[in-house]
C-alpha positions in Angstrom: -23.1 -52.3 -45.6 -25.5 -49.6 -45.3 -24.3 -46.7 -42.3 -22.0 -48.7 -40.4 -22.1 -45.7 -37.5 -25.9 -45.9 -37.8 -25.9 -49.3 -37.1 -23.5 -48.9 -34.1 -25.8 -46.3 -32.8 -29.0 -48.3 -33.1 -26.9 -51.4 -31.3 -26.0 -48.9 -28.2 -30.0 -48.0 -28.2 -30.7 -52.1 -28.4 -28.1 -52.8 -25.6 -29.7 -49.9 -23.5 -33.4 -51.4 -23.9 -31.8 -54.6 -22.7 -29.6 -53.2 -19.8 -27.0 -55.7 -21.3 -24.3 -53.3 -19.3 -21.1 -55.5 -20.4 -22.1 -54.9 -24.3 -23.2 -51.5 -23.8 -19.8 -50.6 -22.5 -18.0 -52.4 -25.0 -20.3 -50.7 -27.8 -20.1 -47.2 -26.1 -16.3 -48.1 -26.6 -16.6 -48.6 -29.9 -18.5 -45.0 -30.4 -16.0 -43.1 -28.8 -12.7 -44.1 -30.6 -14.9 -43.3 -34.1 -15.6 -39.7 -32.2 -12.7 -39.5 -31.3 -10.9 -40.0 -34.3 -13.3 -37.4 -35.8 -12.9 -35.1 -33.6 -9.1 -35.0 -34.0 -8.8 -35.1 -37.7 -12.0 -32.8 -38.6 -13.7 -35.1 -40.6 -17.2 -37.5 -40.8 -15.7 -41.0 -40.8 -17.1 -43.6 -43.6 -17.5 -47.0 -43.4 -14.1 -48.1 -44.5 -12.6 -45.6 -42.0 -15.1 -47.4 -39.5 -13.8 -50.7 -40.4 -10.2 -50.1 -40.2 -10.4 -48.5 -36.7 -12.8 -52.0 -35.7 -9.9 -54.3 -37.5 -7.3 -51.9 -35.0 -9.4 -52.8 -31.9 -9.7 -56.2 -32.8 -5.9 -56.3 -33.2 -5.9 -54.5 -30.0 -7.9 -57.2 -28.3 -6.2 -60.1 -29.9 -2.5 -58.7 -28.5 -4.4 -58.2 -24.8 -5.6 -61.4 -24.7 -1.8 -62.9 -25.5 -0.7 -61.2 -22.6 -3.1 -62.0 -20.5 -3.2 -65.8 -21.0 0.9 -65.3 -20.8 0.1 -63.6 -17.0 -2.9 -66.3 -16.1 -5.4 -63.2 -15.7 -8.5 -65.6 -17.1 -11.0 -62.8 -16.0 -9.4 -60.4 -18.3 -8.7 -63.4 -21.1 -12.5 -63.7 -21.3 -13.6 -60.2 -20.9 -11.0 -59.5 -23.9 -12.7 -62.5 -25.6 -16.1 -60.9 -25.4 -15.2 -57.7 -26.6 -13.6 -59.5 -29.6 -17.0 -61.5 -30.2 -18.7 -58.1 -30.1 -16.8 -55.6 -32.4 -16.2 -58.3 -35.1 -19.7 -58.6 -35.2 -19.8 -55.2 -37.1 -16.5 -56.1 -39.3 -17.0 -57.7 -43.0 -17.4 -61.5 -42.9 -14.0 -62.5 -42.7 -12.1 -64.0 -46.3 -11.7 -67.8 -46.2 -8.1 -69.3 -46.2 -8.8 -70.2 -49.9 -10.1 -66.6 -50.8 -7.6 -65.2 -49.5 -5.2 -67.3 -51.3 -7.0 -66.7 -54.6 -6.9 -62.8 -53.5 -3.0 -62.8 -52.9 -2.1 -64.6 -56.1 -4.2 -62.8 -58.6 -2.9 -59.6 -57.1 0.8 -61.0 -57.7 -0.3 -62.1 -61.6 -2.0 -58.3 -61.8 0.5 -56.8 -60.5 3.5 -58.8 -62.8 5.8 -59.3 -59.5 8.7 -60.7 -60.3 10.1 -61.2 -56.4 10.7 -60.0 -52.7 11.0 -56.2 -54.1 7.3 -56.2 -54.9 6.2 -56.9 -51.6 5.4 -53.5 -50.9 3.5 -53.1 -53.6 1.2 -56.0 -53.1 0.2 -54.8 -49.8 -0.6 -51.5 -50.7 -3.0 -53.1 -53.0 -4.3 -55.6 -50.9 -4.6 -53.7 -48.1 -8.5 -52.2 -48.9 -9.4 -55.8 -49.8 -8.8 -57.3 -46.8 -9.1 -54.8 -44.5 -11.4 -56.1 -41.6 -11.6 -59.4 -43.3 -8.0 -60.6 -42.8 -4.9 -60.2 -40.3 -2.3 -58.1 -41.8 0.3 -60.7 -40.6 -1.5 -63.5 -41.7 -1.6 -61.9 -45.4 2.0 -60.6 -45.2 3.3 -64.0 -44.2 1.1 -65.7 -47.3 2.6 -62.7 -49.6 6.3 -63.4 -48.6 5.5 -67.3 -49.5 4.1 -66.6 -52.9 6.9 -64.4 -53.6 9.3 -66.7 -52.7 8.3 -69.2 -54.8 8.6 -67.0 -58.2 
């Protein structure tokens, strides 16, 4: 990706030309966790930084909309929804099912894991390949089968 903050910016400017108000707000959303977060820890976020505080809101989002459908709120369900749509447009194309299959095991043959005790391990090094292109769960669950297996 080229500037992924640049890119967000230019999207707000789009969304204001357009007076698209539910996007602007999601996007303006967006621009003030990454300011946030820089202001706090002192530092110019980069793109993988970027990413991994999209991938948190899309977690977020993902959780709300649980609850929601679990309390029959279907106004909040699909403004959730929408937001989703809208900050994974900015996230990496996500890794298919068979990708990400190929990802886990040739990290586990890499690695040499012998069992459960490597889990850790294979996570930590997984972790800034899929970030933004995978759910954490979903990987950890596909982890603890291949290890399993050995």
């Amino acid at each position: 990706m080229d500037n992924l903050k640049q890119h967000l910016t230019e999207a707000v400017k789009n969304a204001m030309r357009a007076k698209d108000k539910d996007r602007l707000s999601t996007l303006r959303f967006i621009m003030a966790g990454i300011k946030q977060r820089e202001v706090d820890e002192r530092i110019e976020l980069d793109d993988a930084q970027i990413i991994a505080l999209l991938d948190k809101m899309t977690k977020q989002r993902r959780e709300s909309i649980s609850q929601f459908e679990i309390a029959g709120r279907d106004d909040l369900v699909a403004k959730e929804r929408a937001e989703l749509v809208l900050i994974q447009e900015f996230l990496p194309q996500p890794l298919s099912e068979e990708a990400l299959d190929d990802l886990i095991q040739s990290t586990i043959n890499e690695l040499g894991a012998t069992g459960m005790k490597d889990m850790g391990k294979i996570m930590a090094s997984l972790k800034p390949q899929i970030s933004g292109r995978a759910d954490g769960a979903l990987v950890s669950k596909k982890v603890k089968q291949s290890l399993s297996s050995l």
